[in-house]
mmJSON file of the N, C-alpha and C atoms, coordinates in Angstrom:
{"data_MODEL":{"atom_site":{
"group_PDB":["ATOM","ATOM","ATOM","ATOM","ATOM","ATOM","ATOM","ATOM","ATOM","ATOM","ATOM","ATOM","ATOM","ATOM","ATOM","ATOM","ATOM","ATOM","ATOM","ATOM","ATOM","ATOM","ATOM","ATOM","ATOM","ATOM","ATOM","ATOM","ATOM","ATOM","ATOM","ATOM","ATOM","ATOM","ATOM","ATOM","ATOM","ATOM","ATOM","ATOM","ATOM","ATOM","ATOM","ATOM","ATOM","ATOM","ATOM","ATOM","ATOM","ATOM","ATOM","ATOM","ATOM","ATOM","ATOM","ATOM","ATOM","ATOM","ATOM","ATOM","ATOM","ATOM","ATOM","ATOM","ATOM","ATOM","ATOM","ATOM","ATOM","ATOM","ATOM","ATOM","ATOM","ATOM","ATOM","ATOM","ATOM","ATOM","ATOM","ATOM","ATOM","ATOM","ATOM","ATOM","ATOM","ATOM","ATOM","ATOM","ATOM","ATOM","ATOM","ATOM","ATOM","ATOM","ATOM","ATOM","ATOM","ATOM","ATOM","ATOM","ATOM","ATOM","ATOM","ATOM","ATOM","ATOM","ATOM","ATOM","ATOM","ATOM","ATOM","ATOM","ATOM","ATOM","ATOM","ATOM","ATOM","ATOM","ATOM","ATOM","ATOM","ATOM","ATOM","ATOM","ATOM","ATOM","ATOM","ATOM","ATOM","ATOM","ATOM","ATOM","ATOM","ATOM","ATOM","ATOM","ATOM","ATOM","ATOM","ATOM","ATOM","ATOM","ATOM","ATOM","ATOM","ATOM","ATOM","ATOM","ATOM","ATOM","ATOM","ATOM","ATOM","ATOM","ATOM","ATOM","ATOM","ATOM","ATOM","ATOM","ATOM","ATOM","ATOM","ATOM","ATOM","ATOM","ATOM","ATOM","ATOM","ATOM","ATOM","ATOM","ATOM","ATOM","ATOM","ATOM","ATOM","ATOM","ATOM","ATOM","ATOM","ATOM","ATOM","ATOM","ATOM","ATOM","ATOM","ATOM","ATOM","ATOM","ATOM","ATOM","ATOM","ATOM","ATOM","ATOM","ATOM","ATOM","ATOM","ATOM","ATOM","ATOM","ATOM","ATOM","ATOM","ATOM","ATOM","ATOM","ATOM","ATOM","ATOM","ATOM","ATOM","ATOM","ATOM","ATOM","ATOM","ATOM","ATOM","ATOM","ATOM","ATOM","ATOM","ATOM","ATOM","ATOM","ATOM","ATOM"],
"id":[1,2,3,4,5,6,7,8,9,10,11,12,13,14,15,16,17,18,19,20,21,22,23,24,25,26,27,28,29,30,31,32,33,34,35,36,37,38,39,40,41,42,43,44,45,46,47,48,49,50,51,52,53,54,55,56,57,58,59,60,61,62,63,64,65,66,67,68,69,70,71,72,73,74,75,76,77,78,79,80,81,82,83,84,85,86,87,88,89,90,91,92,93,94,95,96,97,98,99,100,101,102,103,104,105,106,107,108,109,110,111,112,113,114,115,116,117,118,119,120,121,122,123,124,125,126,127,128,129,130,131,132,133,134,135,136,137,138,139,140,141,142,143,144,145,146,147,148,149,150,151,152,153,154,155,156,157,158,159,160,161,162,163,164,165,166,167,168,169,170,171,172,173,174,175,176,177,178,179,180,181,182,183,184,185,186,187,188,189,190,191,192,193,194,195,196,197,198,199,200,201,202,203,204,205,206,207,208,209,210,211,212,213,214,215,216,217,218,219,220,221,222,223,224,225,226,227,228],
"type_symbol":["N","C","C","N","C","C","N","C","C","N","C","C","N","C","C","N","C","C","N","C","C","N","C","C","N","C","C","N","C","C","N","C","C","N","C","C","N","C","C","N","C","C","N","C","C","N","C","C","N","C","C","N","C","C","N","C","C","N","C","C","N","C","C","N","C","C","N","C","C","N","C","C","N","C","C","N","C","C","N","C","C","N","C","C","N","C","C","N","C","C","N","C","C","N","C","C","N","C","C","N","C","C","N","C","C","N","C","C","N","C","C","N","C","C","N","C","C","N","C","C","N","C","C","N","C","C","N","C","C","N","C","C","N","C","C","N","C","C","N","C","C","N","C","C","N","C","C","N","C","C","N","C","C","N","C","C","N","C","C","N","C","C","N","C","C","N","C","C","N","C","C","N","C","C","N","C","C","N","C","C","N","C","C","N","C","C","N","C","C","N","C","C","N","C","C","N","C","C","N","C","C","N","C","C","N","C","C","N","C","C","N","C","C","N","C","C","N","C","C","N","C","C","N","C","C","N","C","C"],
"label_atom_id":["N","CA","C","N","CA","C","N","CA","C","N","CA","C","N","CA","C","N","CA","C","N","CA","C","N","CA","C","N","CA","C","N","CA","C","N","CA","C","N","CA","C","N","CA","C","N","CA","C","N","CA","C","N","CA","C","N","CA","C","N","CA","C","N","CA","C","N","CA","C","N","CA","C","N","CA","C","N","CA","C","N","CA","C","N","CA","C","N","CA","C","N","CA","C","N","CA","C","N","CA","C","N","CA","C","N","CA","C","N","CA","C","N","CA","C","N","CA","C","N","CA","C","N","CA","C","N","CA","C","N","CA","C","N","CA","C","N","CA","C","N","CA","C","N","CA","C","N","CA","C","N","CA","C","N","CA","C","N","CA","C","N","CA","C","N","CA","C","N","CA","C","N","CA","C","N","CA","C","N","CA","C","N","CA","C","N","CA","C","N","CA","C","N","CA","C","N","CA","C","N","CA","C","N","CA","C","N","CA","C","N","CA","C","N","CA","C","N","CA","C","N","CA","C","N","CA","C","N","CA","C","N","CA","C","N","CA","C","N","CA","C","N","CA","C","N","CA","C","N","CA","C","N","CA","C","N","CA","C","N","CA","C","N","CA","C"],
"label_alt_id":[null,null,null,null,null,null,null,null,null,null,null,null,null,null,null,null,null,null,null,null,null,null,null,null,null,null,null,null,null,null,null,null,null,null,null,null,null,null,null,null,null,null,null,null,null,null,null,null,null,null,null,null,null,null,null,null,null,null,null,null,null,null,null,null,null,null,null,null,null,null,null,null,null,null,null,null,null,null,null,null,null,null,null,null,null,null,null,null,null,null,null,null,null,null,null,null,null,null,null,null,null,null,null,null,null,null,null,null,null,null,null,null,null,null,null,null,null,null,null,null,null,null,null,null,null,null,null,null,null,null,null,null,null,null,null,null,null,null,null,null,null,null,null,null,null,null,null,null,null,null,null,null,null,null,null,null,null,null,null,null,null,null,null,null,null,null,null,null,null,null,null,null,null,null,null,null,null,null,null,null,null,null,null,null,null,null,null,null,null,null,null,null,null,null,null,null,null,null,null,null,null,null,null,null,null,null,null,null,null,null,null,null,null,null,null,null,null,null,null,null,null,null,null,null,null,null,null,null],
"label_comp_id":["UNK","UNK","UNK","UNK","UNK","UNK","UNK","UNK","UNK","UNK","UNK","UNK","UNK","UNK","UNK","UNK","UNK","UNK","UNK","UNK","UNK","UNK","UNK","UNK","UNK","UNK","UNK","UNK","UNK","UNK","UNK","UNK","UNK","UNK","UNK","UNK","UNK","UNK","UNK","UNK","UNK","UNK","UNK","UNK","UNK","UNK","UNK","UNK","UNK","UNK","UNK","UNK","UNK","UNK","UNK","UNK","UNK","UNK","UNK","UNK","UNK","UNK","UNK","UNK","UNK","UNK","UNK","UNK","UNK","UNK","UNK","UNK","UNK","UNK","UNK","UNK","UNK","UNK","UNK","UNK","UNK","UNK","UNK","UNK","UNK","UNK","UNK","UNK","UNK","UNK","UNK","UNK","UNK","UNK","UNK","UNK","UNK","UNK","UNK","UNK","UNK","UNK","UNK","UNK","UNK","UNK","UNK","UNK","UNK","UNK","UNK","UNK","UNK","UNK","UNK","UNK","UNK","UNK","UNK","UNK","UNK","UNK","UNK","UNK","UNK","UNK","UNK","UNK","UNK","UNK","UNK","UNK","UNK","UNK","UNK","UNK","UNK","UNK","UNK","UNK","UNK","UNK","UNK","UNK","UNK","UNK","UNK","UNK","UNK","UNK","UNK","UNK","UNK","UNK","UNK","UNK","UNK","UNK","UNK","UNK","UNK","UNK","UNK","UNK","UNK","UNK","UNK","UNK","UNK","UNK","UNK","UNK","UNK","UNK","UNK","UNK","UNK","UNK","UNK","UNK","UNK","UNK","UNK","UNK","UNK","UNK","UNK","UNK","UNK","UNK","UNK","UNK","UNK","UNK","UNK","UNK","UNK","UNK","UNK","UNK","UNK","UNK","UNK","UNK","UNK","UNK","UNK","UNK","UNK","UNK","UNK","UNK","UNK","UNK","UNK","UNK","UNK","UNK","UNK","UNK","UNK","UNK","UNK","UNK","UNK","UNK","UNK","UNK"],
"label_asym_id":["A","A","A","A","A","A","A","A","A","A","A","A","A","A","A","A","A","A","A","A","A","A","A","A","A","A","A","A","A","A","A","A","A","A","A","A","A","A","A","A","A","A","A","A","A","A","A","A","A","A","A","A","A","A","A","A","A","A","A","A","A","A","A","A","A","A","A","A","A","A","A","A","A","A","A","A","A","A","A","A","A","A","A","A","A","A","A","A","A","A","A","A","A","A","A","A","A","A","A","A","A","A","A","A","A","A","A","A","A","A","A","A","A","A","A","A","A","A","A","A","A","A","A","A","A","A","A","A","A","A","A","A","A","A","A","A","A","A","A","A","A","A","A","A","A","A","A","A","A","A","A","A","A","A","A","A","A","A","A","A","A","A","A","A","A","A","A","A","A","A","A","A","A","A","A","A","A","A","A","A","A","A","A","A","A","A","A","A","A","A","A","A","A","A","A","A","A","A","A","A","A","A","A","A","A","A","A","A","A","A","A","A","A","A","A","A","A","A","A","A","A","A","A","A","A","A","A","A"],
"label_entity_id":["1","1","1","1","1","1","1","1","1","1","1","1","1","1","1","1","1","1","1","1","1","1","1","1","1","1","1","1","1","1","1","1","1","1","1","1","1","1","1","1","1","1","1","1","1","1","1","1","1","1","1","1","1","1","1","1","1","1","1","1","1","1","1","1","1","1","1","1","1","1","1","1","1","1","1","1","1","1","1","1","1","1","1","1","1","1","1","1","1","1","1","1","1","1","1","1","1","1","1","1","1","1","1","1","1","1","1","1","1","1","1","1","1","1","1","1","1","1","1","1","1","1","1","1","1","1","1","1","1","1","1","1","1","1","1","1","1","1","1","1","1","1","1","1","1","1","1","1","1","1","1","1","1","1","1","1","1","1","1","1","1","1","1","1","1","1","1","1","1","1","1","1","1","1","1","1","1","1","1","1","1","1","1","1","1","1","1","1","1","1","1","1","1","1","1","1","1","1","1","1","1","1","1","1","1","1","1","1","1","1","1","1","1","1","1","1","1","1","1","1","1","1","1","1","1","1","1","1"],
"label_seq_id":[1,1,1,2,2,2,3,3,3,4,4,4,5,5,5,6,6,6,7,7,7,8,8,8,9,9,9,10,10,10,11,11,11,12,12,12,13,13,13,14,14,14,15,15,15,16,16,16,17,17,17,18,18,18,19,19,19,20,20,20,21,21,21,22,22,22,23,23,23,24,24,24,25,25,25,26,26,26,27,27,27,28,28,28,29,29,29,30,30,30,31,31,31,32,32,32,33,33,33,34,34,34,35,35,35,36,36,36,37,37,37,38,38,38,39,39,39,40,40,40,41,41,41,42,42,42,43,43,43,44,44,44,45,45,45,46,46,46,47,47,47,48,48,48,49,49,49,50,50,50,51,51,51,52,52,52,53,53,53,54,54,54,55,55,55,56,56,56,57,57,57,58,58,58,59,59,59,60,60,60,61,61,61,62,62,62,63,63,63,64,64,64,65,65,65,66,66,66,67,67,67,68,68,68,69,69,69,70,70,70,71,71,71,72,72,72,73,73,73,74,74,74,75,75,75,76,76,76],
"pdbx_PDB_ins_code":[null,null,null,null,null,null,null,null,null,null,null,null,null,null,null,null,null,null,null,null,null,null,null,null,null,null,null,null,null,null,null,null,null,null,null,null,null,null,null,null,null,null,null,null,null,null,null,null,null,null,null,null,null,null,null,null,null,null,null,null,null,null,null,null,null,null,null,null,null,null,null,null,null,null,null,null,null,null,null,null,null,null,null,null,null,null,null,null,null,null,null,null,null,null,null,null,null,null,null,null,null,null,null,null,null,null,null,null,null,null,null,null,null,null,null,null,null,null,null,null,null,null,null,null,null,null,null,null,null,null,null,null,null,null,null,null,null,null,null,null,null,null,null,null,null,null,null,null,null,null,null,null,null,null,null,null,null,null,null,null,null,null,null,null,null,null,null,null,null,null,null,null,null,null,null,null,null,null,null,null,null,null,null,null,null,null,null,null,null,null,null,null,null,null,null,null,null,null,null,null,null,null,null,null,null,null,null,null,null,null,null,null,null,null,null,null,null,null,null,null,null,null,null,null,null,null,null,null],
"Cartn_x":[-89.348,-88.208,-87.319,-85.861,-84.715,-84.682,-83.906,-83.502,-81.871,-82.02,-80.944,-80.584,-81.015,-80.286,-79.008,-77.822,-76.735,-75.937,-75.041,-73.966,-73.123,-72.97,-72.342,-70.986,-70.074,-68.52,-68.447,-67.755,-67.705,-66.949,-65.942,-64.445,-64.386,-65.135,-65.219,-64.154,-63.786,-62.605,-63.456,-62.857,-63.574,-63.773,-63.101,-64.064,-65.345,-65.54,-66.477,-67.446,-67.358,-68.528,-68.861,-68.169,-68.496,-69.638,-69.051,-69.79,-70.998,-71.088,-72.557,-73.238,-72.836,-73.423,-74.388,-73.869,-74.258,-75.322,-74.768,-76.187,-77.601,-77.175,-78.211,-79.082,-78.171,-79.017,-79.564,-79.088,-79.873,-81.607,-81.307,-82.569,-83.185,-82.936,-83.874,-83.897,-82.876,-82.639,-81.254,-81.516,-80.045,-79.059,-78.06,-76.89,-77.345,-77.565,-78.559,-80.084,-80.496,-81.478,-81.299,-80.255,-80.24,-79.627,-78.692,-77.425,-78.804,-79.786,-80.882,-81.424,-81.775,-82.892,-82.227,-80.831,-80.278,-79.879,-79.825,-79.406,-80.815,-81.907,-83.528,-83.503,-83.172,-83.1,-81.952,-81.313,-80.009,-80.934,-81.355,-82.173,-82.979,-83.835,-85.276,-85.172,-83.945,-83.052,-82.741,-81.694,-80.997,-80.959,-81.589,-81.988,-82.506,-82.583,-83.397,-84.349,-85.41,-86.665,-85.963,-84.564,-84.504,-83.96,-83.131,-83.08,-83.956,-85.45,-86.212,-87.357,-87.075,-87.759,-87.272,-86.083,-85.248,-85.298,-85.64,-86.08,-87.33,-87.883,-89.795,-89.814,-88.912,-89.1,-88.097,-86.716,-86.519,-87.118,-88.008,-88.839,-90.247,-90.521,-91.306,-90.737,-89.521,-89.244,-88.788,-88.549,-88.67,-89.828,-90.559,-92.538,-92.751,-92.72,-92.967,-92.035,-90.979,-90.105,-90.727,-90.971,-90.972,-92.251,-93.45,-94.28,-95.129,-93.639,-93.687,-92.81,-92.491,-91.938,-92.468,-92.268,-92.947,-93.106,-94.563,-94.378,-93.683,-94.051,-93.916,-95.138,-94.917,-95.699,-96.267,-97.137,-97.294,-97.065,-97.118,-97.039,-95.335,-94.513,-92.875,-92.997],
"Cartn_y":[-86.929,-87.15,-88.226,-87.976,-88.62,-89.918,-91.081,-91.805,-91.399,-90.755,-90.281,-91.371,-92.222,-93.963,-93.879,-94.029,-94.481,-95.267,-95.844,-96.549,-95.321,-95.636,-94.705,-95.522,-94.782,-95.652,-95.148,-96.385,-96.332,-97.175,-96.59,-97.574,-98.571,-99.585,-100.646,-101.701,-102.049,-103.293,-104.421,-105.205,-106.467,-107.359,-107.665,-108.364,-107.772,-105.89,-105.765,-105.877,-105.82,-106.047,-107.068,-108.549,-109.563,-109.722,-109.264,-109.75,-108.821,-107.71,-106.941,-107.699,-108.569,-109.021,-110.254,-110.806,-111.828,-111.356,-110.692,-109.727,-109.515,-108.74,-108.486,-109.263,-110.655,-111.835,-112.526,-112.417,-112.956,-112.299,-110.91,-109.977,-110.065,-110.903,-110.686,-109.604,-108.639,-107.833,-107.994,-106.362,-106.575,-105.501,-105.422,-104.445,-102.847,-102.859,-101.189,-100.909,-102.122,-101.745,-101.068,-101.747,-101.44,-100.364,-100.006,-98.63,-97.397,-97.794,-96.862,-96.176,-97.199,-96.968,-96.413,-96.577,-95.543,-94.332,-94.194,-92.63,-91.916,-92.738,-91.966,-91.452,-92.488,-91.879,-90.997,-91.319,-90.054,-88.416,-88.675,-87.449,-87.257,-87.718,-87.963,-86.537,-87.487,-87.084,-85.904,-85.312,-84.498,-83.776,-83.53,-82.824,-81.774,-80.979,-80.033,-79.434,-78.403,-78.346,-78.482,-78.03,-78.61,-80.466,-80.777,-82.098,-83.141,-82.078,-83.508,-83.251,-81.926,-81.97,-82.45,-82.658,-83.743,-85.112,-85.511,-86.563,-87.421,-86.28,-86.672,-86.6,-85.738,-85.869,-87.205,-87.571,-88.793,-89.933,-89.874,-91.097,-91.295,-89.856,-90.199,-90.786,-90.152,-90.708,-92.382,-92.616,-94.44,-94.812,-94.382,-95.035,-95.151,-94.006,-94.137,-94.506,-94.55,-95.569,-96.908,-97.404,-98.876,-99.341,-98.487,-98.357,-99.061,-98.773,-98.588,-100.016,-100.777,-101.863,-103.372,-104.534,-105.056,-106.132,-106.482,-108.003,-106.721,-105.585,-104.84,-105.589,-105.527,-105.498,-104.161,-103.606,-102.366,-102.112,-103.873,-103.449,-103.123,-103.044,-103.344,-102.088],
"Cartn_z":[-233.059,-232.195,-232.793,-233.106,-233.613,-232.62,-232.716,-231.798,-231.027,-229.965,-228.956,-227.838,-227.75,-227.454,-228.355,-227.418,-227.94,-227.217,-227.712,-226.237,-225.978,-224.707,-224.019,-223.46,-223.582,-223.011,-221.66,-220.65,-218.735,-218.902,-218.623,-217.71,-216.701,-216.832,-215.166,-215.833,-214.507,-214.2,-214.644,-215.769,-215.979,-214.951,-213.921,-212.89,-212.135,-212.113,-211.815,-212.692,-213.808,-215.152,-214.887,-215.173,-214.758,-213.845,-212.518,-211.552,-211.447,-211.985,-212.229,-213.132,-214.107,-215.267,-214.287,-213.636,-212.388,-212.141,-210.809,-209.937,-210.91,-212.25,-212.902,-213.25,-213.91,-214.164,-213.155,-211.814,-210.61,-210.669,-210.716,-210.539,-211.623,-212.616,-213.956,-214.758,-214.938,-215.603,-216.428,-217.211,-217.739,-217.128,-217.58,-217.283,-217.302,-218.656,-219.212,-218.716,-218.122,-217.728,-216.055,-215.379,-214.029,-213.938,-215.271,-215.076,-215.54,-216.579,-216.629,-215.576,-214.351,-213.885,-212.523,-212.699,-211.645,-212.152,-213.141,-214.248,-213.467,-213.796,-213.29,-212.224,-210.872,-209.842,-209.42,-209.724,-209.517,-210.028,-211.346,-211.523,-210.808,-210.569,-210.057,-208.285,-207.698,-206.515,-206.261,-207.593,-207.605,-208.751,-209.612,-210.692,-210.259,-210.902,-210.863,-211.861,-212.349,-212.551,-214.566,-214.954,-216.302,-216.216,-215.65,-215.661,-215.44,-214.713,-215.084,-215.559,-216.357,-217.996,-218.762,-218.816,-220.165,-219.263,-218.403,-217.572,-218.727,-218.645,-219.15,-220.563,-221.028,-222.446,-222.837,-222.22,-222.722,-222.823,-221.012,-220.849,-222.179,-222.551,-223.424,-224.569,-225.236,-226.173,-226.363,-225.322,-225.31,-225.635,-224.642,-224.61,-226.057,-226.997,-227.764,-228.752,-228.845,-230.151,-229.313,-228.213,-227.843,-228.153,-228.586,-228.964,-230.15,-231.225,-232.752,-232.718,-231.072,-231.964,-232.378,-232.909,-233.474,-232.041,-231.322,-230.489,-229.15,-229.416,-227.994,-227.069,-225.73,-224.619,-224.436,-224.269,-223.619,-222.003,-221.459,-220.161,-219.651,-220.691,-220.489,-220.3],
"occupancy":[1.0,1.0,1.0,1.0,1.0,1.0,1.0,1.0,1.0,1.0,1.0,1.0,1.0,1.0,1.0,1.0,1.0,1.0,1.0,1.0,1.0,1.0,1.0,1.0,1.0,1.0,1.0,1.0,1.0,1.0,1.0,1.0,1.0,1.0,1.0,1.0,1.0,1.0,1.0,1.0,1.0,1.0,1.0,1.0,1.0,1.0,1.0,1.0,1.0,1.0,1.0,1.0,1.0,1.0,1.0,1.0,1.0,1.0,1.0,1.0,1.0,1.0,1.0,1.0,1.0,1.0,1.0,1.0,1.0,1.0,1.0,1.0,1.0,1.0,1.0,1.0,1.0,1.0,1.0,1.0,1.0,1.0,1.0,1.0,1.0,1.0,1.0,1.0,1.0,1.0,1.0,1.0,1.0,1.0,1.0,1.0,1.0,1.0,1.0,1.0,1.0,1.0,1.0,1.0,1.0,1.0,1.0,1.0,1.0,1.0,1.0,1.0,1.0,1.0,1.0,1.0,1.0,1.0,1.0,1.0,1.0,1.0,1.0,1.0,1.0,1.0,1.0,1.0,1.0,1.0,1.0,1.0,1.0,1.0,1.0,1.0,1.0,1.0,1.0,1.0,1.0,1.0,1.0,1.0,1.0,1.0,1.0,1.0,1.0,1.0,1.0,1.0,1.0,1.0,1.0,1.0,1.0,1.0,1.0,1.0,1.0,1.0,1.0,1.0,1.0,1.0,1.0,1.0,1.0,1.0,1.0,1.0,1.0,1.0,1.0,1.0,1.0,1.0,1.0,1.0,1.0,1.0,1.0,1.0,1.0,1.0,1.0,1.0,1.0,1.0,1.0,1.0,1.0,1.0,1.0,1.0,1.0,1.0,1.0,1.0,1.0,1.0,1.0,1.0,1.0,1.0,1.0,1.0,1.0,1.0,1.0,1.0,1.0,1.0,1.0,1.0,1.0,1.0,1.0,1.0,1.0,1.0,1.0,1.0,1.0,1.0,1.0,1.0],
"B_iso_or_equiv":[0.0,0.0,0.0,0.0,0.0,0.0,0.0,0.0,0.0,0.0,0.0,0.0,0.0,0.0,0.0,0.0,0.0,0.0,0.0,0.0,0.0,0.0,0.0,0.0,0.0,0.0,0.0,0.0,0.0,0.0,0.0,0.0,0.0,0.0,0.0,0.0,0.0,0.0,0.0,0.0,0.0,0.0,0.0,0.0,0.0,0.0,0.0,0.0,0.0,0.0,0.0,0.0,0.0,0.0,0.0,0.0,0.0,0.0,0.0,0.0,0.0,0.0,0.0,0.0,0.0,0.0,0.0,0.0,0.0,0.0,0.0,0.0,0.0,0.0,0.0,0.0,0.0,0.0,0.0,0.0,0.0,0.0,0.0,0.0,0.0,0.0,0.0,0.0,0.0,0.0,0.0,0.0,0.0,0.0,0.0,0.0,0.0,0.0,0.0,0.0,0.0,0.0,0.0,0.0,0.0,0.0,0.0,0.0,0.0,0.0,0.0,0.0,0.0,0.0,0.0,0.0,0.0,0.0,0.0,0.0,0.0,0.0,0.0,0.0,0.0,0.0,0.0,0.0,0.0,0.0,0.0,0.0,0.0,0.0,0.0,0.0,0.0,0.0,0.0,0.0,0.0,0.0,0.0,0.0,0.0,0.0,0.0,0.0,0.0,0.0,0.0,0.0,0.0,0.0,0.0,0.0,0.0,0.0,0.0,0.0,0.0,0.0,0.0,0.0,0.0,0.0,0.0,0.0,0.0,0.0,0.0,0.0,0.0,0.0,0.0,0.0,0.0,0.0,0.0,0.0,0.0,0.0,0.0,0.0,0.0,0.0,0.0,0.0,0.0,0.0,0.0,0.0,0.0,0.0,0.0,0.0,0.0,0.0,0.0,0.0,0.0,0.0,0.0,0.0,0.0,0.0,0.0,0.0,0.0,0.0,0.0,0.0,0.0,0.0,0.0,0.0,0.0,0.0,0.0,0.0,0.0,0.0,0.0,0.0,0.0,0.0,0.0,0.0],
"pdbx_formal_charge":[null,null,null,null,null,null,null,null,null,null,null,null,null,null,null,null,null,null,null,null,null,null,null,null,null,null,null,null,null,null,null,null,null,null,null,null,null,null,null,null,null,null,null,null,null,null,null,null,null,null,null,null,null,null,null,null,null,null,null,null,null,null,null,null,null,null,null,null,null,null,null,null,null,null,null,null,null,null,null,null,null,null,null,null,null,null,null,null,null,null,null,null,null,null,null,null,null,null,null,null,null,null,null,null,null,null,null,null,null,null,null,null,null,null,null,null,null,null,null,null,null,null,null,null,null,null,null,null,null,null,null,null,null,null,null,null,null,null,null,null,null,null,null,null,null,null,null,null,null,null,null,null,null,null,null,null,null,null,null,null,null,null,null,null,null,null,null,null,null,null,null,null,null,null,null,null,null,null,null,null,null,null,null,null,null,null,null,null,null,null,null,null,null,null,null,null,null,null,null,null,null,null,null,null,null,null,null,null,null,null,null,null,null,null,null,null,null,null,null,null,null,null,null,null,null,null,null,null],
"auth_seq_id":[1,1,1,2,2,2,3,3,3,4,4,4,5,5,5,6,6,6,7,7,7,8,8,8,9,9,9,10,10,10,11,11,11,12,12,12,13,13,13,14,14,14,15,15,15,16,16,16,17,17,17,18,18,18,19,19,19,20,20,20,21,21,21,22,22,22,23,23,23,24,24,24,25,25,25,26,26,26,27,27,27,28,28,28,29,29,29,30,30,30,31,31,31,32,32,32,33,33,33,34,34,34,35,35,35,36,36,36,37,37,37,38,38,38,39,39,39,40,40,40,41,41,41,42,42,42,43,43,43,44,44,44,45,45,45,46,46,46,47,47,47,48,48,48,49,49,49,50,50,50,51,51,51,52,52,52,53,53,53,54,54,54,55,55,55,56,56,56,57,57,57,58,58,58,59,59,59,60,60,60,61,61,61,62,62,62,63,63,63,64,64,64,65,65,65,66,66,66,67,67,67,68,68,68,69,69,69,70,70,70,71,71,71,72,72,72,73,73,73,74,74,74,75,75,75,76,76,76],
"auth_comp_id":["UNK","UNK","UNK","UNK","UNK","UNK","UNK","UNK","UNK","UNK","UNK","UNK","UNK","UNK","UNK","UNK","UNK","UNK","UNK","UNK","UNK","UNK","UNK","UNK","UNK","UNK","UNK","UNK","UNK","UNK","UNK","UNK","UNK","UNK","UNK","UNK","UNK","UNK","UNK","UNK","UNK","UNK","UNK","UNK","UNK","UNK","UNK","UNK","UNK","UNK","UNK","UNK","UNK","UNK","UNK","UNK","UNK","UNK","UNK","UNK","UNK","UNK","UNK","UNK","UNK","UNK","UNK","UNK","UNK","UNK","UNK","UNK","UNK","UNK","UNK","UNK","UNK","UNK","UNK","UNK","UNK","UNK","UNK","UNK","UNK","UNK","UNK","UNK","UNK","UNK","UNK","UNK","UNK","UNK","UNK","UNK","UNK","UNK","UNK","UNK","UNK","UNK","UNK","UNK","UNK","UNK","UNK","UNK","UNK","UNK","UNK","UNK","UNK","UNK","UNK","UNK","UNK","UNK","UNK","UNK","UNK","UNK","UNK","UNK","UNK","UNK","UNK","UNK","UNK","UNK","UNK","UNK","UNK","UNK","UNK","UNK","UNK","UNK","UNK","UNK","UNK","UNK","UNK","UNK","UNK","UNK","UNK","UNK","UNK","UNK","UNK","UNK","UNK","UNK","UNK","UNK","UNK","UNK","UNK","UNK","UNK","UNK","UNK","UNK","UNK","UNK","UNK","UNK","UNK","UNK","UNK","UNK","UNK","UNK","UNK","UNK","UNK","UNK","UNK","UNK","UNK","UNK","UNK","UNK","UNK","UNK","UNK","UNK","UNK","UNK","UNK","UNK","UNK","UNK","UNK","UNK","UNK","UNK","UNK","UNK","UNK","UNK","UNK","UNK","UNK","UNK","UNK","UNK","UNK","UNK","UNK","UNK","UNK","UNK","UNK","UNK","UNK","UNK","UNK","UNK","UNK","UNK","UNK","UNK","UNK","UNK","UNK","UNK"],
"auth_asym_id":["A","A","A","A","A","A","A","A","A","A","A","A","A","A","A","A","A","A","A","A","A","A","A","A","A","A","A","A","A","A","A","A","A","A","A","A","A","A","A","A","A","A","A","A","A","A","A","A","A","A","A","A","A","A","A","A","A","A","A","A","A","A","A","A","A","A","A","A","A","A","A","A","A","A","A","A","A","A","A","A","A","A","A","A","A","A","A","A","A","A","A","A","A","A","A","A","A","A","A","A","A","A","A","A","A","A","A","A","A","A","A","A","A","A","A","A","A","A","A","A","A","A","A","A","A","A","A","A","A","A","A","A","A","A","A","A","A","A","A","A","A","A","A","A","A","A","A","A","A","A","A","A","A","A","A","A","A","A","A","A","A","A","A","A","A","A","A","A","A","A","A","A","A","A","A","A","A","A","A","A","A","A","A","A","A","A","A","A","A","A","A","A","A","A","A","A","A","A","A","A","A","A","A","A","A","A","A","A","A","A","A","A","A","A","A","A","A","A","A","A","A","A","A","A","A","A","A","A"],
"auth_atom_id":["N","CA","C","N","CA","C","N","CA","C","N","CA","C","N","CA","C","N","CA","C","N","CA","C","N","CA","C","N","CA","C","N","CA","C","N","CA","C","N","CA","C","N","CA","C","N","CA","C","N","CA","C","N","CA","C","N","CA","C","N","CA","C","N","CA","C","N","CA","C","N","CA","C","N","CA","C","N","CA","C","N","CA","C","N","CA","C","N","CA","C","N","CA","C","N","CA","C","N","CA","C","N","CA","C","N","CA","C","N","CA","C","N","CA","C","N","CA","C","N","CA","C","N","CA","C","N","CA","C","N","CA","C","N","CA","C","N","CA","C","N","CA","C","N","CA","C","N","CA","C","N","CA","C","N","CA","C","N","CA","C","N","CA","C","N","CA","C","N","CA","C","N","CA","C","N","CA","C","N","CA","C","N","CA","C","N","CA","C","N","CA","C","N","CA","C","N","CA","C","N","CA","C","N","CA","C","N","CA","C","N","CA","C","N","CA","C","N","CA","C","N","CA","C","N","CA","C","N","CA","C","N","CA","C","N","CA","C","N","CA","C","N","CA","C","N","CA","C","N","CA","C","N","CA","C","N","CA","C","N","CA","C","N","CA","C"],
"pdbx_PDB_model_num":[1,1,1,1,1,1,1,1,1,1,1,1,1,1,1,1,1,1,1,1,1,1,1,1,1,1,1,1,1,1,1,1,1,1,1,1,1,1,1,1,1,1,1,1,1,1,1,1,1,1,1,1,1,1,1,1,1,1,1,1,1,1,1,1,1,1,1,1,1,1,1,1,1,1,1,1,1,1,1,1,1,1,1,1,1,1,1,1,1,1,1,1,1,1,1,1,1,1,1,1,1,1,1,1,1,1,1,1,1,1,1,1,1,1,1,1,1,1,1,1,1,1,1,1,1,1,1,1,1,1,1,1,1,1,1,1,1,1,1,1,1,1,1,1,1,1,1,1,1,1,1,1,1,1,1,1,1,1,1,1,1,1,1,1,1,1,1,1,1,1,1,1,1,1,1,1,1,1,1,1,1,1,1,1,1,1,1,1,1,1,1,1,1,1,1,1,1,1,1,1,1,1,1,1,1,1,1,1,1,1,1,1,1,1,1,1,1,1,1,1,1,1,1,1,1,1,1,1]
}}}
């Protein structure tokens, strides 16, 4: 499996970036991590039986590039 992680371009008003950049750092996360983990549930939700087979095969393909990286956690 290739690496299919890329940046992706989203149009937000720099004061709302800003102030998401906030929030995020309040919660101990980052920006991509919180815009991730609502991409999931949006699928999770409203997908259907191919969207969340490419659900499972992306999630795998993280597990395992994050896997291969150096001073990984496994519990991350």
């Amino acid at each position: 499996m290739g690496d299919s992680t890329k940046p992706r371009q989203v149009r937000v008003a720099d004061g709302l970036w800003k102030a998401y950049d906030t929030v995020c750092k309040d919660l101990g996360r980052t920006r991509a991590e919180d815009i991730n983990d609502h991409i999931r549930r949006q699928v999770r939700q409203h997908g259907g039986p191919e969207e969340l087979t490419l659900l499972e095969q992306a999630e795998a393909e993280v597990a395992e590039r994050r896997s291969r990286q150096v001073g990984h956690r496994p519990d991350e």
